[in-house]
C-alpha positions as CSV (number, residue, x, y, z in Angstrom):
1,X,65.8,84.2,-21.3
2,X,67.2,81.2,-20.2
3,X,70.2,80.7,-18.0
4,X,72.3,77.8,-18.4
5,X,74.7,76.7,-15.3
6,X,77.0,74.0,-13.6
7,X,78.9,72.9,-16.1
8,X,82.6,71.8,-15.2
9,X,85.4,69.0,-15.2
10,X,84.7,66.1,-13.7
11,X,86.2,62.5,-13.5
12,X,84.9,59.4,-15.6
13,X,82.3,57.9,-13.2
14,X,81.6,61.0,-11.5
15,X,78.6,63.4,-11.2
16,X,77.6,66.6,-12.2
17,X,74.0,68.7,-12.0
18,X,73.2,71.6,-14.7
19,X,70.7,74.2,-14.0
20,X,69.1,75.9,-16.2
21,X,66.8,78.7,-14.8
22,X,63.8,81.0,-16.9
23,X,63.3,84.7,-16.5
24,X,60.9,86.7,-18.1
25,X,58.8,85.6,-20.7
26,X,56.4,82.5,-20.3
27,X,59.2,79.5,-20.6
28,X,57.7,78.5,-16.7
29,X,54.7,77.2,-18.8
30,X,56.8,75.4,-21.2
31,X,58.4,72.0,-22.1
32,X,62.3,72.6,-20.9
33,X,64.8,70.1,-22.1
34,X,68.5,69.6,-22.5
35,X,70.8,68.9,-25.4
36,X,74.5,68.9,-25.8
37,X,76.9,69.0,-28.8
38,X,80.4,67.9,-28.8
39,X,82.9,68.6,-30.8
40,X,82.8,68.1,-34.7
41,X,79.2,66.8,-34.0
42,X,75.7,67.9,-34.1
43,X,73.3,68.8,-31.5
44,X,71.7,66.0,-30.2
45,X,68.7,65.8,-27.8
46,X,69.3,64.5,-24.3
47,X,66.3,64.8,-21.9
48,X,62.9,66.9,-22.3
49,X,59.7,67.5,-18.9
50,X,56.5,68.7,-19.3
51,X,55.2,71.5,-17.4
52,X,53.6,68.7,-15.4
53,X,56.6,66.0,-15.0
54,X,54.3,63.7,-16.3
55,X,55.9,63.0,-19.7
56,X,59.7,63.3,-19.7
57,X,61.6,62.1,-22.6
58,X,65.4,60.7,-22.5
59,X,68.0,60.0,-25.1
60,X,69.2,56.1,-24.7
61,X,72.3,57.0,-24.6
62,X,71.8,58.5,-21.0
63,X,68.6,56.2,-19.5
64,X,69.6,55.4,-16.5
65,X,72.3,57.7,-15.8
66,X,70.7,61.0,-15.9
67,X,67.7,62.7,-14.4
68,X,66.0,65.5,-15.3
69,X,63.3,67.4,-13.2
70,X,62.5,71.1,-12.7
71,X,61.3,73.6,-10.1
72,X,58.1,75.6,-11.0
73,X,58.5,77.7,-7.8
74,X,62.3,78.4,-9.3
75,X,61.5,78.5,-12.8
76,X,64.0,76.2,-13.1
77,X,64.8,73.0,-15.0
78,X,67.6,71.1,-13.5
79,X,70.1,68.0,-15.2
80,X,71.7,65.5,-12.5
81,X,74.5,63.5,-14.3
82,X,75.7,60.6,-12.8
83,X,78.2,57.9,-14.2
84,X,79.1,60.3,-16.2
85,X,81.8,59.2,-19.6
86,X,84.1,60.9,-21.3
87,X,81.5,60.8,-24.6
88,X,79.2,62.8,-22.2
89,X,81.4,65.7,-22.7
90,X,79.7,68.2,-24.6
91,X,78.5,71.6,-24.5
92,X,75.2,71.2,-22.6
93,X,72.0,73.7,-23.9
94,X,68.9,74.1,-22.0
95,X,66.0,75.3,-24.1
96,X,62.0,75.3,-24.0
97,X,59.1,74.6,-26.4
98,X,55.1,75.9,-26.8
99,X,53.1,73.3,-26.3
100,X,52.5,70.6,-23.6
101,X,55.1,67.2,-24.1
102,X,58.7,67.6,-25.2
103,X,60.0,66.2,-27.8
104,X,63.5,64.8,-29.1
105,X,63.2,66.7,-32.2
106,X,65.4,69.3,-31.9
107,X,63.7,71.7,-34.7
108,X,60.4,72.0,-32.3
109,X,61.9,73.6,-30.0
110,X,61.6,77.3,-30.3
111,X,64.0,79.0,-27.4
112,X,66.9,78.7,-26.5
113,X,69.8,79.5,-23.8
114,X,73.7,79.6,-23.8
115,X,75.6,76.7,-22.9
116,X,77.5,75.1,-20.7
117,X,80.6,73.1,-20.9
118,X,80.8,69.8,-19.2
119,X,84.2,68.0,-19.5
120,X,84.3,64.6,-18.2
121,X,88.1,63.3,-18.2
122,X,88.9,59.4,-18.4
């Protein structure tokens, strides 16, 4: 299962982490990633980490702004946000893949958490 967390209302140019954690199941071995989906759109990919850290993966539209890293210890995949703009508001899903390097491609990855809503108001 995975656990999605920290979402909330923030100002244009503000900041904002998501959590995501893992329980049961294997996901601690896992790609985890992030992806988001605002209203009348489609999911989109927004960051992806290897088990390792070695290969992590960002959308352009957030290079530079946003970092994604993850706990082993925690089972736990976290999203910092920073500069954040109002066309970063979005329900935020965390999810996690087999294999060993993320991807952007949405349809690879196999499980899935709830979201959580970030607002960020201009």
């Amino acid at each position: 299962q995975l656990q999605a967390s920290g979402g909330g209302l923030v100002q244009a140019g503000g900041s904002l982490r998501v959590s995501c954690a893992a329980s049961g199941g294997t996901f601690s071995g896992y790609p985890m990633g992030w992806f988001r989906q605002a209203p009348g759109k489609e999911r989109e990919f927004v960051a992806g980490i290897s088990l390792s850290g070695n290969s992590i993966l960002y959308a352009d539209s957030v290079k530079g702004r946003f970092t994604i890293s993850r706990d082993i210890a925690k089972k736990t995949v976290y999203l910092q946000m920073d500069t954040l703009k109002p066309e970063d508001t979005a329900v935020y899903y965390c999810a996690a893949k087999r294999g060993i390097n993320p991807t952007q491609d949405m349809g690879r990855w196999d499980f899935w958490g709830q979201g959580t809503q970030v607002t960020v108001s201009s």
